[in-house]
LUMKOL-85293 format. One record per residue (C-alpha): residue number from 0; x, y, z; residue in one letter. Coordinates in steps of 0.02 Angstrom, whole numbers. Example, Ala and Ser with C-alpha at 12.3 -4.5 7.8 and 13.67 -1.06 7.14 Angstrom:
BEGIN
PT    k       u       v       w  r
PT    0     615    -225     390  a
PT    1     684     -53     357  s
END
This chain:
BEGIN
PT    k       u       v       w  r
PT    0   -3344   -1976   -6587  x
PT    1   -3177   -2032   -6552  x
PT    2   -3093   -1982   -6385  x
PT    3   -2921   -2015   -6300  x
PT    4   -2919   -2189   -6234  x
PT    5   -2784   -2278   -6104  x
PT    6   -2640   -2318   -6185  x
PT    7   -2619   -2488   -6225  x
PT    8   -2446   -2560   -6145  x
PT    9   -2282   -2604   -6224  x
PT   10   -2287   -2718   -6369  x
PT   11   -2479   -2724   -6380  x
PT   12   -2490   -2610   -6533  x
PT   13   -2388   -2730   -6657  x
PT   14   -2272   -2669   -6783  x
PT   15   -2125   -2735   -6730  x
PT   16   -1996   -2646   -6585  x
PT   17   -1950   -2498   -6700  x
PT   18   -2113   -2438   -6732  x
PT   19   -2210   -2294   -6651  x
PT   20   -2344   -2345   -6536  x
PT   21   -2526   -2297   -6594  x
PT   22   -2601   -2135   -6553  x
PT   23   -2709   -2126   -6390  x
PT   24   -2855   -2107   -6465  x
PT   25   -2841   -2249   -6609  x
PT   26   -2970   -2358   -6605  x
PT   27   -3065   -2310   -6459  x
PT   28   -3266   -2235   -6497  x
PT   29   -3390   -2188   -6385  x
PT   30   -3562   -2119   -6411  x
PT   31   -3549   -1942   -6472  x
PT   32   -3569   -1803   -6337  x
PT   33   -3687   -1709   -6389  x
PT   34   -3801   -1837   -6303  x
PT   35   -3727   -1796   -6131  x
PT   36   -3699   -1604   -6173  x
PT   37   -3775   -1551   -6322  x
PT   38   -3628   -1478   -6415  x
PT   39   -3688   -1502   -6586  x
PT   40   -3861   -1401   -6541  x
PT   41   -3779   -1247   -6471  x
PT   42   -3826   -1169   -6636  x
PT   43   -3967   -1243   -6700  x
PT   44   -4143   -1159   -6674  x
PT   45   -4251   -1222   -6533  x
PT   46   -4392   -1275   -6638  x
PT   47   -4260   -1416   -6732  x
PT   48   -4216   -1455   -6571  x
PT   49   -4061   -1372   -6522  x
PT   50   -4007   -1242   -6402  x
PT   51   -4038   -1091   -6494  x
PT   52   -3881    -992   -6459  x
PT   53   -3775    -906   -6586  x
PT   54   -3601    -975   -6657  x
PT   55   -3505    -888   -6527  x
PT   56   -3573    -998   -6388  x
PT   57   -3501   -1136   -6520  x
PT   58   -3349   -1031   -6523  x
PT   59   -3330   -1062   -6337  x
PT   60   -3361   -1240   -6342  x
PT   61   -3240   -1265   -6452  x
PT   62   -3092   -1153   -6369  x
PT   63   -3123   -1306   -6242  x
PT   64   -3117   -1445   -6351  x
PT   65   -2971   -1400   -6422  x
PT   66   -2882   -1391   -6257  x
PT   67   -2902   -1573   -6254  x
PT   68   -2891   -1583   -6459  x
PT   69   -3052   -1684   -6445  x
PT   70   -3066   -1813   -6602  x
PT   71   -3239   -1774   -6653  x
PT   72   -3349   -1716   -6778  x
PT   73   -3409   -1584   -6704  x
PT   74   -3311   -1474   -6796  x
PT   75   -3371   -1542   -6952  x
PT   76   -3548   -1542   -6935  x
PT   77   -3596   -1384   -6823  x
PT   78   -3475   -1267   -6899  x
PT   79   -3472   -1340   -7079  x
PT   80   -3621   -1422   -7115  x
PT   81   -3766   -1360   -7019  x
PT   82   -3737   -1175   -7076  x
PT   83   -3767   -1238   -7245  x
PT   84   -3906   -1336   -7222  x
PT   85   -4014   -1180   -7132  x
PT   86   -3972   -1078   -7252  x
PT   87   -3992   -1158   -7417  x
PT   88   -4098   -1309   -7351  x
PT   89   -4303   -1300   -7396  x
PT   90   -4427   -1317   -7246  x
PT   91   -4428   -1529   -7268  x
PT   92   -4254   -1544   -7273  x
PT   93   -4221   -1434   -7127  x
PT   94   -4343   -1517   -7030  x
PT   95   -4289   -1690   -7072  x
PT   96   -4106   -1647   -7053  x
PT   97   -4072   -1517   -6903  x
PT   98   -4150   -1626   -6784  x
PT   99   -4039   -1797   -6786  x
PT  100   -3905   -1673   -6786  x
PT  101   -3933   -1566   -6654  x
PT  102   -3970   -1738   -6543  x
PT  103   -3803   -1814   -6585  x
PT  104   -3864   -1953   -6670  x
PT  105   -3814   -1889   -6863  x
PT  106   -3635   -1829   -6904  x
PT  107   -3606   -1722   -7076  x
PT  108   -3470   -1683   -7184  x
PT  109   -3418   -1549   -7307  x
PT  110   -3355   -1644   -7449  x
PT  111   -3251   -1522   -7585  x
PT  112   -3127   -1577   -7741  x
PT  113   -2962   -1564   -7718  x
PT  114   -2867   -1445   -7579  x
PT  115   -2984   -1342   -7605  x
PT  116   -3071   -1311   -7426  x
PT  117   -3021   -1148   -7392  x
PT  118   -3034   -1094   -7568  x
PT  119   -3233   -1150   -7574  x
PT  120   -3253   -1043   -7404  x
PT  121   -3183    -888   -7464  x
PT  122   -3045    -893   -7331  x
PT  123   -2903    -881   -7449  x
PT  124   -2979    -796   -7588  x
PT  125   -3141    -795   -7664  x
PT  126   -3194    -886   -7823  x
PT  127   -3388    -845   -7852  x
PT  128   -3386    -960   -8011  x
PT  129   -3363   -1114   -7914  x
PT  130   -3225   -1170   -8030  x
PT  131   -3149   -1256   -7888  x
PT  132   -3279   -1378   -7888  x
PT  133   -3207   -1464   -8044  x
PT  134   -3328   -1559   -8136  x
PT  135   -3307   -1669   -8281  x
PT  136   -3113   -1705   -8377  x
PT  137   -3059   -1559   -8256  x
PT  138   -3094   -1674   -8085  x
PT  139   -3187   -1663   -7967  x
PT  140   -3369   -1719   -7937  x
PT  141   -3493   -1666   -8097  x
PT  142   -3690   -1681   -8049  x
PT  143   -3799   -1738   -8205  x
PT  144   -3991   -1745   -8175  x
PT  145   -4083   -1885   -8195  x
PT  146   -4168   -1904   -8370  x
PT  147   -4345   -1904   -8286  x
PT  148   -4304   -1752   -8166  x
PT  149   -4326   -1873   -8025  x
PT  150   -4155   -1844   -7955  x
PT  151   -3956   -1809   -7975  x
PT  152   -3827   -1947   -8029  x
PT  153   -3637   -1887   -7943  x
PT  154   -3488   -1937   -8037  x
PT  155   -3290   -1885   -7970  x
PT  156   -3175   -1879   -7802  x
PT  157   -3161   -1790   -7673  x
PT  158   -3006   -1795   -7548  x
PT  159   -2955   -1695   -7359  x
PT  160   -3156   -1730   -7331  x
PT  161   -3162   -1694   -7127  x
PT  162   -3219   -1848   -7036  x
PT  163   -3292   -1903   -7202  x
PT  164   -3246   -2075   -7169  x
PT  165   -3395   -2104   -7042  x
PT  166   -3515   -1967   -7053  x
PT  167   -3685   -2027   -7102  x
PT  168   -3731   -1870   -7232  x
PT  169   -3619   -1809   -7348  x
PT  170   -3645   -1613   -7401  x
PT  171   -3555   -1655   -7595  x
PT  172   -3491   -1491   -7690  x
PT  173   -3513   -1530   -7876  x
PT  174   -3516   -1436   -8054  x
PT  175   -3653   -1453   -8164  x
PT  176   -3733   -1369   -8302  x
PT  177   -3596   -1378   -8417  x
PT  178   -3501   -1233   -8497  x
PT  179   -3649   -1124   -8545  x
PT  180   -3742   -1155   -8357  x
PT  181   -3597   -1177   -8281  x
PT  182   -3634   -1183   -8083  x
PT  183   -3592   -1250   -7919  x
PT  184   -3713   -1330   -7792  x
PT  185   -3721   -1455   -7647  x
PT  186   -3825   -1622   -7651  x
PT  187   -3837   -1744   -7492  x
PT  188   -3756   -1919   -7500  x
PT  189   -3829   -2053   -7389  x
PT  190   -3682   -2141   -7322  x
PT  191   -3783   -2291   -7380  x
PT  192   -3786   -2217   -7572  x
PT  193   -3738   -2356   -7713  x
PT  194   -3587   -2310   -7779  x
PT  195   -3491   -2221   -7634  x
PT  196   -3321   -2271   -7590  x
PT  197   -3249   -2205   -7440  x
PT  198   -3073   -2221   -7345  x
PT  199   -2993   -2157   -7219  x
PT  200   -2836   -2050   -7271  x
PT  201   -2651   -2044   -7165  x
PT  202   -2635   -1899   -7113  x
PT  203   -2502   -1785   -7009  x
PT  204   -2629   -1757   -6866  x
PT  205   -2740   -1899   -6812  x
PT  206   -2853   -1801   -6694  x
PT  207   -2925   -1717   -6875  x
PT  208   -2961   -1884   -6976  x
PT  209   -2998   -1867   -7165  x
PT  210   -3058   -1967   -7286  x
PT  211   -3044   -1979   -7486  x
PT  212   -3240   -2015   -7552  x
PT  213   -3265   -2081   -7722  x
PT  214   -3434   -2061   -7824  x
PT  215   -3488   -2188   -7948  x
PT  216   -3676   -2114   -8026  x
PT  217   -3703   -2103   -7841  x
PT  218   -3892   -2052   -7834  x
PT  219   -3892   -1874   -7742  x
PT  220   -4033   -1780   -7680  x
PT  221   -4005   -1570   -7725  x
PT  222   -4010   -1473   -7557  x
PT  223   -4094   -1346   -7571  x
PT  224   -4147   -1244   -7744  x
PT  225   -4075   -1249   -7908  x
PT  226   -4074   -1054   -7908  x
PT  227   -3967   -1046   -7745  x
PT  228   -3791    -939   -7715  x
PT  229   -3702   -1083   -7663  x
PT  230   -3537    -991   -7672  x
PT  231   -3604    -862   -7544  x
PT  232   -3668    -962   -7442  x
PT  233   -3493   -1086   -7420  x
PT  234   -3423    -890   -7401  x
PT  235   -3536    -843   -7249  x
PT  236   -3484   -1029   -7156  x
PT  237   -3328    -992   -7183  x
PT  238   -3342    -827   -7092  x
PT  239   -3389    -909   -6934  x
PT  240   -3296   -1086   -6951  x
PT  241   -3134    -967   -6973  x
PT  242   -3204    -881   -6787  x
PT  243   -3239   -1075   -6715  x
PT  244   -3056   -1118   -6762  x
PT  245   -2994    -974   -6718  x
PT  246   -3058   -1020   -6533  x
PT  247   -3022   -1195   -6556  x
PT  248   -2825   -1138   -6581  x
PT  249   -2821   -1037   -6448  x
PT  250   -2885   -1171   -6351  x
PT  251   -2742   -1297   -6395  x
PT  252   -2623   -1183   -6390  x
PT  253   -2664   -1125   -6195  x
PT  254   -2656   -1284   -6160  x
PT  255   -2471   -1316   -6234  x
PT  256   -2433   -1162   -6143  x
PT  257   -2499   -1213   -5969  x
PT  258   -2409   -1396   -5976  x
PT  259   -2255   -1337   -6027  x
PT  260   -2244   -1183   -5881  x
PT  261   -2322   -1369   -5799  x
PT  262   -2153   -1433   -5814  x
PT  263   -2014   -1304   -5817  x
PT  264   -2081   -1269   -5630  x
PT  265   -2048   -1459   -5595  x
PT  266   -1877   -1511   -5712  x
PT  267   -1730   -1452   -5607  x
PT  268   -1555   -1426   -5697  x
PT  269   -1378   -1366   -5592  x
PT  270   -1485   -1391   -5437  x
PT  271   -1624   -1271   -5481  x
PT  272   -1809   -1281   -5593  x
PT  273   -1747   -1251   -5745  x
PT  274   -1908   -1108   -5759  x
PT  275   -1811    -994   -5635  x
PT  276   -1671    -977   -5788  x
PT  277   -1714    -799   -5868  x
PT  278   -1682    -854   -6039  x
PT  279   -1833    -974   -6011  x
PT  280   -1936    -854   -5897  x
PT  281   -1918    -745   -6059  x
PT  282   -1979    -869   -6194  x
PT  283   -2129    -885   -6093  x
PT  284   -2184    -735   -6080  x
PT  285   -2179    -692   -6266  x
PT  286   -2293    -850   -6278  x
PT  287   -2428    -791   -6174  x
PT  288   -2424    -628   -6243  x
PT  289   -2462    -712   -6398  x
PT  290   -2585    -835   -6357  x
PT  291   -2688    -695   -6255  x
PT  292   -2674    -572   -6396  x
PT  293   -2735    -717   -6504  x
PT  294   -2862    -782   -6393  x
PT  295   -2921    -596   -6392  x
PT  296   -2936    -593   -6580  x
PT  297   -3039    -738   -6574  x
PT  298   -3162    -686   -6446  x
PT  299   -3189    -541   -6552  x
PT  300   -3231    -636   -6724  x
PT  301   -3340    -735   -6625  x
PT  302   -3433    -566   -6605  x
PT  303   -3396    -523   -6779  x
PT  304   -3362    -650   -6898  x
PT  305   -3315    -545   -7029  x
PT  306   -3139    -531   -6955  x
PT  307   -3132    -719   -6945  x
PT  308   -2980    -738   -7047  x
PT  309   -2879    -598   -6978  x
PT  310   -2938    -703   -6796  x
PT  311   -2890    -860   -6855  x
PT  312   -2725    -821   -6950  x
PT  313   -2652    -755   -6785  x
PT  314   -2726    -909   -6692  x
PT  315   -2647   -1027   -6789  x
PT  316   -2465    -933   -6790  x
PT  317   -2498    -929   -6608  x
PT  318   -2523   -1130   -6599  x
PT  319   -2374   -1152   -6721  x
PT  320   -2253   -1056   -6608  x
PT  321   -2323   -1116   -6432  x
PT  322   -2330   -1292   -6495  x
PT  323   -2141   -1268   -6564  x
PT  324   -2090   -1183   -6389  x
PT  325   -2158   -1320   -6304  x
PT  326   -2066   -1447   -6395  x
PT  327   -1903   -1381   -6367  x
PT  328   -1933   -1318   -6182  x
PT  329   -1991   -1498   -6156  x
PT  330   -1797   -1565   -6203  x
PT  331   -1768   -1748   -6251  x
PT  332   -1960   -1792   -6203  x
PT  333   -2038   -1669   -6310  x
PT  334   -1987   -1758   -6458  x
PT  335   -2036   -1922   -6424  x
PT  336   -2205   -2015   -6463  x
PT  337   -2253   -2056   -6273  x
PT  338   -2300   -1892   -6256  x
PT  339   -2430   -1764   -6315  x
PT  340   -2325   -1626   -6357  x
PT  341   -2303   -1673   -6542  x
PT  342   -2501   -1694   -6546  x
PT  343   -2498   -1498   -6532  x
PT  344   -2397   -1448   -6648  x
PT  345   -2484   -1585   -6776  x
PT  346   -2629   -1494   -6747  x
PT  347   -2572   -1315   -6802  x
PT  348   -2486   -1391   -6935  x
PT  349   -2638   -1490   -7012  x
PT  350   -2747   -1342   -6988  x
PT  351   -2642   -1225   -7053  x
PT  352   -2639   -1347   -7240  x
PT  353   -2821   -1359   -7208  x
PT  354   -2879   -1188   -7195  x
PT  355   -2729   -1078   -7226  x
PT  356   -2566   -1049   -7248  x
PT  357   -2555    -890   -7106  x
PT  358   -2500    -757   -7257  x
PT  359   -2624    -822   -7373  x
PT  360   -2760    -788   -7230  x
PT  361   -2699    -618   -7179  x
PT  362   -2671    -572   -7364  x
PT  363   -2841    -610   -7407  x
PT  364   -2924    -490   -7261  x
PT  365   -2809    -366   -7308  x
PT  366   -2882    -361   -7505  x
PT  367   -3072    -386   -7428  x
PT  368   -3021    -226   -7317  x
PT  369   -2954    -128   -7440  x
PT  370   -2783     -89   -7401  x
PT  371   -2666    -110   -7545  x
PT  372   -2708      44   -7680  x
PT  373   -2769     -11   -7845  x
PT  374   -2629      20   -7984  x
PT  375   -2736      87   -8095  x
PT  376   -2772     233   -8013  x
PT  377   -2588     278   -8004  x
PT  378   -2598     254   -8208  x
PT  379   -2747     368   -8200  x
PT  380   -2726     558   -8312  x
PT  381   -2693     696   -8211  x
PT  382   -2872     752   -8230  x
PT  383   -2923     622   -8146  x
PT  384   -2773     623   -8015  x
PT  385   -2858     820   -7979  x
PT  386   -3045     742   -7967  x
PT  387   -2980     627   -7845  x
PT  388   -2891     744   -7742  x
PT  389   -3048     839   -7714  x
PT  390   -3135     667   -7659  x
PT  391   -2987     652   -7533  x
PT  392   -2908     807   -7469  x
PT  393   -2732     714   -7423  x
PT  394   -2698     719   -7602  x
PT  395   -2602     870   -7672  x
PT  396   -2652     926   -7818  x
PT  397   -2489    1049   -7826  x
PT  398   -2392     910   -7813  x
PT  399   -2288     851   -7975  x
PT  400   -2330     705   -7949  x
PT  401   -2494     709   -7939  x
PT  402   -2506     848   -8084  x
PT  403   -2543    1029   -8121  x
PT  404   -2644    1115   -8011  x
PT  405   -2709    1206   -8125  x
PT  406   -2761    1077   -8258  x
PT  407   -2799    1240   -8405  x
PT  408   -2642    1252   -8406  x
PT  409   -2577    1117   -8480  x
PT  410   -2414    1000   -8474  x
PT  411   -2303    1165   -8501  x
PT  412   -2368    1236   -8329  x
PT  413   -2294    1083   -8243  x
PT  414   -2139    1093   -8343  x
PT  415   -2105    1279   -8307  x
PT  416   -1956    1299   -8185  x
PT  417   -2028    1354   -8015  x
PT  418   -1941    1492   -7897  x
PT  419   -1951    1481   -7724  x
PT  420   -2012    1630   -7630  x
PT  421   -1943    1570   -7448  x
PT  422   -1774    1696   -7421  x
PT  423   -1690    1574   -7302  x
PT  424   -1594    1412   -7367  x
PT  425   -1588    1228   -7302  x
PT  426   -1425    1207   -7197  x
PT  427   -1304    1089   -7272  x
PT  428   -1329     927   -7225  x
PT  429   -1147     894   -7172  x
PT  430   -1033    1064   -7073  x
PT  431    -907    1128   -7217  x
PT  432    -720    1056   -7207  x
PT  433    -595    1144   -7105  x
PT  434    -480    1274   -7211  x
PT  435    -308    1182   -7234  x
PT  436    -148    1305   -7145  x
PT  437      37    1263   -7198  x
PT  438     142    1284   -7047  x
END
């Protein structure tokens, strides 16, 4: 794990005087944790050798760590990677696997073609063919099996892999079976496989390393089953990694909020703290609403992690605008590399190309609730229109546009001029005009 170190002072990071100074936390590592608290075990069963609590106890964890956005895998491999590995793992591999993990002393990563992350876990849509996986001319990574049936040979690319440039097992999605079997399903990669390339991407936020992985007949062992639903699997750790970010947003951006209140209660401006200004008491306020109405979300899709987008679309709009806030609240320092508040708002927007955008997100719980009509039933024949009115009573039958009501009589019957039987008339809508008198 990687962790903020002491800056290094001026002119020790090279690159000349016009160049930014590294990132706090570049180049420093330090044992992982988990060894001191156990992070990565929150969720893993006792008898593997974890804690044995559920994924909202990781949910909590994580609102902490990303108060500090901590550098480390832990997002990676106990949200991501372990999920799939205790559900779609047999008995040996779960047994060989969960316990270096839960110790600390194995990191995993979640390897998928393309920008393709929140596609594969069903947080922006769902594809239950796998065709994001690629495979073959299309990219991606394609899986052949080995003529004997000993193993699987893995040949493509995969980029945005989370922390993929030094975990020690790689959780590969690849296509195989060609068009007629066409199928996804995950295989482990040694980090000491022949044929793996790895490297460390550039990326906007440097607290969330990637890497880019490349696969050259990389021998792969298959995790788990041929027969397994890979795609609904990815789709249930996506439910609860959406609840851990969720918590993990809310986390950074409580913290953005508390340092800048921090400082407007210590800048002074015409003789005064420049938080006393109403303008600025204002903007504040509207920020914690947010984060706390956020931070509420998230609590509750760590209870439920079926609402795990919904929680983590408003957490990371919550970051976005807090970070922002605090940038501009901050004045002439906000904006400049010595300090953190740009790390903030790098983190909300590298999460939000990760695993969103925010409408994408809240579009995709809103189809998965239900809440758009389907256009074909307002196509549907006026028979039907009067079978569904009597399925749901808030549907008029009466109504012309809905139909006849009484469907034996025909398209004439809702043709025929209708009298109304009420003896008083609407008022006008506007008084009549005063008569005109020549004088």
């Amino acid at each position: 794990m990687r962790q903020y170190g002491r800056r290094p002072p001026p002119g020790a990071g090279g690159g000349g005087a016009g160049a930014p100074p590294p990132p706090a936390h570049a180049g420093v590592r330090c044992p992982l944790p988990p060894r001191q608290l156990g992070l990565p075990g929150i969720a893993i069963a006792e008898e593997y050798g974890g804690v044995g609590c559920t994924p909202a106890d990781l949910a909590l964890a994580c609102e902490e760590t990303g108060r500090a956005l901590l550098p480390s895998p832990l997002l990676a491999t106990a949200a991501l990677c372990v999920p799939l590995i205790t559900a779609l793992g047999t008995a040996a591999q779960r047994s060989a696997l969960l316990p270096p993990l839960a110790t600390g002393g194995l990191t995993a990563a979640l390897a998928v073609s393309g920008p393709a992350l929140a596609t594969a876990l069903a947080l922006t849509g769902e594809d239950a063919s796998g065709q994001w996986a690629g495979g073959g001319r299309a990219g991606g990574v394609q899986a052949r099996a080995d003529a004997d049936g000993g193993g699987w040979r893995l040949y493509g690319e995969a980029a945005q892999v989370l922390d993929g440039h030094s975990a020690g097992l790689l959780l590969v999605a690849a296509h195989t079976g060609g068009f007629a079997r066409s199928r996804t399903l995950l295989f482990l990669v040694r980090e000491d496989a022949p044929g793996l390339v790895r490297s460390r991407q550039a990326v906007l936020d440097e607290t969330r390393p990637q890497a880019g992985i490349q696969l050259r007949q990389t021998p792969a062992e298959l995790l788990g089953e041929e027969a397994a639903d890979v795609p609904a699997a990815l789709a249930a750790t996506g439910r609860t990694a959406s609840a851990v970010l969720a918590a993990e947003a809310v986390g950074a951006a409580g913290q953005a909020l508390a340092r800048t209140v921090e400082y407007v209660r210590q800048r002074e401006q015409f003789g005064r703290a420049i938080g006393s200004f109403q303008a600025v008491k204002h903007r504040l306020a509207d920020l914690y609403v947010q984060v706390q109405a956020a931070r509420s979300a998230a609590y509750y899709a760590a209870w439920d992690p079926d609402q795990g987008g919904l929680a983590l679309a408003q957490a990371l709009e919550a970051l976005r605008v807090t970070a922002g806030e605090a940038i501009q609240l901050h004045g002439g320092i906000g904006f400049t590399w010595e300090h953190d508040a740009h790390l903030y708002f790098k983190r909300a927007a590298a999460d939000e190309l990760l695993f969103g955008p925010v409408h994408r997100l809240r579009a995709h719980a809103a189809d998965r609730a239900g809440l758009f009509t389907d256009p074909a039933a307002a196509a549907a024949p006026p028979g039907h229109r009067a079978r569904a009115a009597e399925a749901d009573p808030t549907v008029n039958p009466a109504d012309p546009a809905h139909g006849p009501s009484d469907p034996a009589k025909g398209p004439a019957a809702a043709s025929a001029p209708t009298t109304s039987t009420s003896t008083s008339t609407p008022p006008p809508p506007f008084p009549p005009a005063p008569e005109k008198v020549a004088v």
